[in-house]
Structure formats: structure tokens, C-alpha cells
FIFI-678760 format. One record per residue: residue in three letters; x, y, z of N, C-alpha, C in turn. Coordinates in pm, whole numbers, padded with zeros to 5 digits, always signed. Example, Ala and Ser with C-alpha at 12.3 -4.5 7.8 and 13.67 -1.06 7.14 Angstrom:
BEGIN
ALA+01319-00569+00780+01230-00450+00780+01320-00330+00780
SER+01285-00225+00708+01367-00106+00714+01290+00003+00787
//
This chain:
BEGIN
UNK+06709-03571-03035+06612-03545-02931+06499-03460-02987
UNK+06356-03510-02978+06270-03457-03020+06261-03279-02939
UNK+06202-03201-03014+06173-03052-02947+06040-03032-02931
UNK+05953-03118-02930+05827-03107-02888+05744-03127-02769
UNK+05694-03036-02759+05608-03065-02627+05561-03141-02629
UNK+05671-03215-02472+05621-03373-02452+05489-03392-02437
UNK+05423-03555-02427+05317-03594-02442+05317-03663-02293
UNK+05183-03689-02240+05088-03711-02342+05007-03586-02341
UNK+04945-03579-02481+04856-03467-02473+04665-03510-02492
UNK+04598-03455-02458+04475-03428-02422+04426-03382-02527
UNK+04284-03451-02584+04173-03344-02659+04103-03289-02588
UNK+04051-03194-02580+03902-03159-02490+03807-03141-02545
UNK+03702-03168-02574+03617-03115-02651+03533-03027-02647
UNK+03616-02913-02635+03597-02761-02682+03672-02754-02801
UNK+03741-02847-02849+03824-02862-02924+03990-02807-02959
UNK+04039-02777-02844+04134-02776-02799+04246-02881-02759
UNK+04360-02933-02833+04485-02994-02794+04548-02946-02688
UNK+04570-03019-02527+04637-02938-02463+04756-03055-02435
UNK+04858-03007-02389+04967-03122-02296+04963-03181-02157
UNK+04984-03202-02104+04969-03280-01961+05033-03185-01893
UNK+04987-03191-01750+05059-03098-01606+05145-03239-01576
UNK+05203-03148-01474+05284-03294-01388+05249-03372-01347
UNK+05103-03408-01286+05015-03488-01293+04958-03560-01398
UNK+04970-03591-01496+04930-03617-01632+04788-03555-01653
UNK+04785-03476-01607+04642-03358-01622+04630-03314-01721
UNK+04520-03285-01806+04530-03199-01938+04562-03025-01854
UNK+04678-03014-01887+04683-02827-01824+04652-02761-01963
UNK+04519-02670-01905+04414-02625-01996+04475-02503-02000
UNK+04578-02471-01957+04619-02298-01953+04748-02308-02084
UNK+04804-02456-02147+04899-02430-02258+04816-02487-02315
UNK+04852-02483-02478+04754-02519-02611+04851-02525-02692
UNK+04850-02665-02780+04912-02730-02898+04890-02693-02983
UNK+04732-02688-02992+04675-02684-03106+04469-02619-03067
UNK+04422-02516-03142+04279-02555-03171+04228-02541-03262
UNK+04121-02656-03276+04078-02706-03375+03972-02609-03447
UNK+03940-02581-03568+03843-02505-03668+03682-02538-03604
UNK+03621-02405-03574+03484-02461-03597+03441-02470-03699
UNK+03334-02579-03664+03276-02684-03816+03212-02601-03942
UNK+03161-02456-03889+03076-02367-03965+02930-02447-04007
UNK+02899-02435-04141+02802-02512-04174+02804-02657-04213
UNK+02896-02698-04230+02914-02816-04291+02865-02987-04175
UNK+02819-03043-04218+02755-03130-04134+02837-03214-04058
UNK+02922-03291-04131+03041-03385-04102+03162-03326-04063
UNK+03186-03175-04054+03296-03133-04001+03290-03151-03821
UNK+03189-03156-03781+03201-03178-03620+03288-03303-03604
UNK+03279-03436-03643+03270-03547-03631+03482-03550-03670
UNK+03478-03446-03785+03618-03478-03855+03751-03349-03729
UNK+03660-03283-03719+03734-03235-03613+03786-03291-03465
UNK+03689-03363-03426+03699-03445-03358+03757-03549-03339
UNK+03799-03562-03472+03878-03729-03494+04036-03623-03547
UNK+04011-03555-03587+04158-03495-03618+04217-03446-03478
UNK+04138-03408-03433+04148-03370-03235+04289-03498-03177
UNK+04184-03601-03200+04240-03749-03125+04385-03785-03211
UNK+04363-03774-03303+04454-03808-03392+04640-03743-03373
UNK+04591-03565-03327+04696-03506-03286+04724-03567-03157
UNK+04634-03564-03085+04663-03553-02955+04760-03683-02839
UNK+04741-03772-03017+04772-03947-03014+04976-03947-03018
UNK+04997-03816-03112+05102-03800-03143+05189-03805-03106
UNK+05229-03751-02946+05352-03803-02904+05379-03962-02933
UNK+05263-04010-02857+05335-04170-02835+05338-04249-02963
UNK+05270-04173-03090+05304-04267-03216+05414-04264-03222
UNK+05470-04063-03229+05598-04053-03222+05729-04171-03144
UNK+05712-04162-03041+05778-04253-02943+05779-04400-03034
UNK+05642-04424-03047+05640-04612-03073+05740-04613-03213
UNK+05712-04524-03303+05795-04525-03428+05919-04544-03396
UNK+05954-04438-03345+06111-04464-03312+06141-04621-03258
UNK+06058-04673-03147+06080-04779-03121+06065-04915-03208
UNK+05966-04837-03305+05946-04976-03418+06052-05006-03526
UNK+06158-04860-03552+06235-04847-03610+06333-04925-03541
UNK+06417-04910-03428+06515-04964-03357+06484-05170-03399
UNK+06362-05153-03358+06322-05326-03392+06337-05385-03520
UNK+06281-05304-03607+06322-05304-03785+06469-05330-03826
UNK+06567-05257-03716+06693-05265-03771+06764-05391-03702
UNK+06722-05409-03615+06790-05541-03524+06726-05669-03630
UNK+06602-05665-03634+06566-05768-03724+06646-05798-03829
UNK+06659-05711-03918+06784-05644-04008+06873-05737-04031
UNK+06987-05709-03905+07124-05717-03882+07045-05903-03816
UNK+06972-05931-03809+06946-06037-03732+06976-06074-03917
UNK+06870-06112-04004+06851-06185-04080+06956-06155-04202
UNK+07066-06074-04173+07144-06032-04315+07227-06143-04344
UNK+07271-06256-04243+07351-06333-04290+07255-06522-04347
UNK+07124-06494-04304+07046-06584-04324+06949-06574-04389
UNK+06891-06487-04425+06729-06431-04452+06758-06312-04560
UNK+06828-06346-04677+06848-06153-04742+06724-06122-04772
UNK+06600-06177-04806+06538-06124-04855+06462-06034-04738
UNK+06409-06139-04626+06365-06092-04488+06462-05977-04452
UNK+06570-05956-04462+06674-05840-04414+06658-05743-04499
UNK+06607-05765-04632+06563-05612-04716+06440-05607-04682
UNK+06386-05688-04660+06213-05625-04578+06222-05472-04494
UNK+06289-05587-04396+06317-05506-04254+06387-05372-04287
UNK+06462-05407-04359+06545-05234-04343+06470-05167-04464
UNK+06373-05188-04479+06277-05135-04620+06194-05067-04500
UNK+06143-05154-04413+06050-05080-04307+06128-05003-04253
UNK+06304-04990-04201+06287-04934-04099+06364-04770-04193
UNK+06350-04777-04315+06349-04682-04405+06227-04598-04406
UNK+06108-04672-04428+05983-04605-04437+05988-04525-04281
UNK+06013-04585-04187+06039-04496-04029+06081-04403-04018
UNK+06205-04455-04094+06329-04299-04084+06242-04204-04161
UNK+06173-04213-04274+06084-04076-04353+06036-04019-04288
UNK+05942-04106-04182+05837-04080-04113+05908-03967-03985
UNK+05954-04001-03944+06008-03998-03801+06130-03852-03832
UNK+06130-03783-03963+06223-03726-04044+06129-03636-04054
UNK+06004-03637-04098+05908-03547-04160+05815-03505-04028
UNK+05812-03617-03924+05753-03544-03798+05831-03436-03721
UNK+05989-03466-03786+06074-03364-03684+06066-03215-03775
UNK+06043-03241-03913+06037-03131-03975+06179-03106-04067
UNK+06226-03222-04100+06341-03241-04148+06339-03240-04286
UNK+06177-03263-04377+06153-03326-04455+05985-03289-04508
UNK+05974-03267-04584+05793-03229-04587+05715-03342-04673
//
């Protein structure tokens, strides 16, 4: 079971990550994350902004991974007695998941 504050979460652009109220509201009174101001640099507005979305995307990548993993392995067990090569695909992907999905929990850097 993940320990993260569930999603979905919100950018604002004040540049602040927040989480949802019970309403799926961005509640502006908790904070995930905020983002660096840009200082001088020209293209840091633009990269903050996209790193903003990027976090804020995170729960549900989180979520879909896991779910893309579960699919990876059924495929798997689908093609191991017909398909070996297709069945080392699949559990090749649903390896690359488990890293993934390992290193988002903090299991793994």
C-alpha cells in the first residue's frame, strides 16, 4: 500500500503542488511540493512549470503503473506455454515496472 498523499494533486501556478479536498478541490492550505523561483534564468519559468505538471501527474502514473504491471504479468502467464519469446517480453516489461514502481516507493534509488 502506497504512503503517499493520495492524488489527485493540483499545480497552481504560484507554483505550488497541492492535493485534492474531498471535493477533488486543490486544498491550498496542504503542500506536496513548491516549486524554485526561476531567478534569472530565462527558460526556468517554462521548466518549472512543466516539472509542476509532471509531479502533480504522479499519483495516477503511479496507479496506471501498477496497473500496467498486473497486465504485463497476465500477458506473461498468458503466452508462457505458446509465445516464449512474447512471455519474456512481457515479464521484461513487467520487470522494468517493478523498478519503477520500487523506486517511486523509495525502496530503491
Amino acid at each position: 500500500m502506497a504512503k503517499h498523499t493520495p492524488g489527485p494533486w493540483h499545480f497552481l501556478d504560484i507554483g505550488e503542488v497541492v492535493p485534492s479536498d474531498d471535493d477533488g478541490l486543490p486544498h491550498e492550505e496542504l503542500r506536496i511540493c513548491f516549486m524554485a523561483t526561476p531567478g534569472d534564468d530565462p527558460g526556468a519559468a517554462d521548466r518549472i512549470e512543466a516539472n509542476g505538471h509532471l509531479i502533480a501527474a504522479a499519483p495516477g502514473l503511479y496507479d496506471m503503473l501498477i496497473k500496467c504491471r498486473k497486465q504485463f504479468e497476465h500477458y506473461q502467464r498468458q503466452h508462457a506455454s505458446k509465445d516464449i519469446a512474447e512471455a519474456i517480453i512481457h515479464g521484461e516489461f513487467a520487470a522494468m515496472c517493478d523498478a519503477a514502481i520500487a523506486k517511486a516507493r523509495g525502496e530503491q534509488s
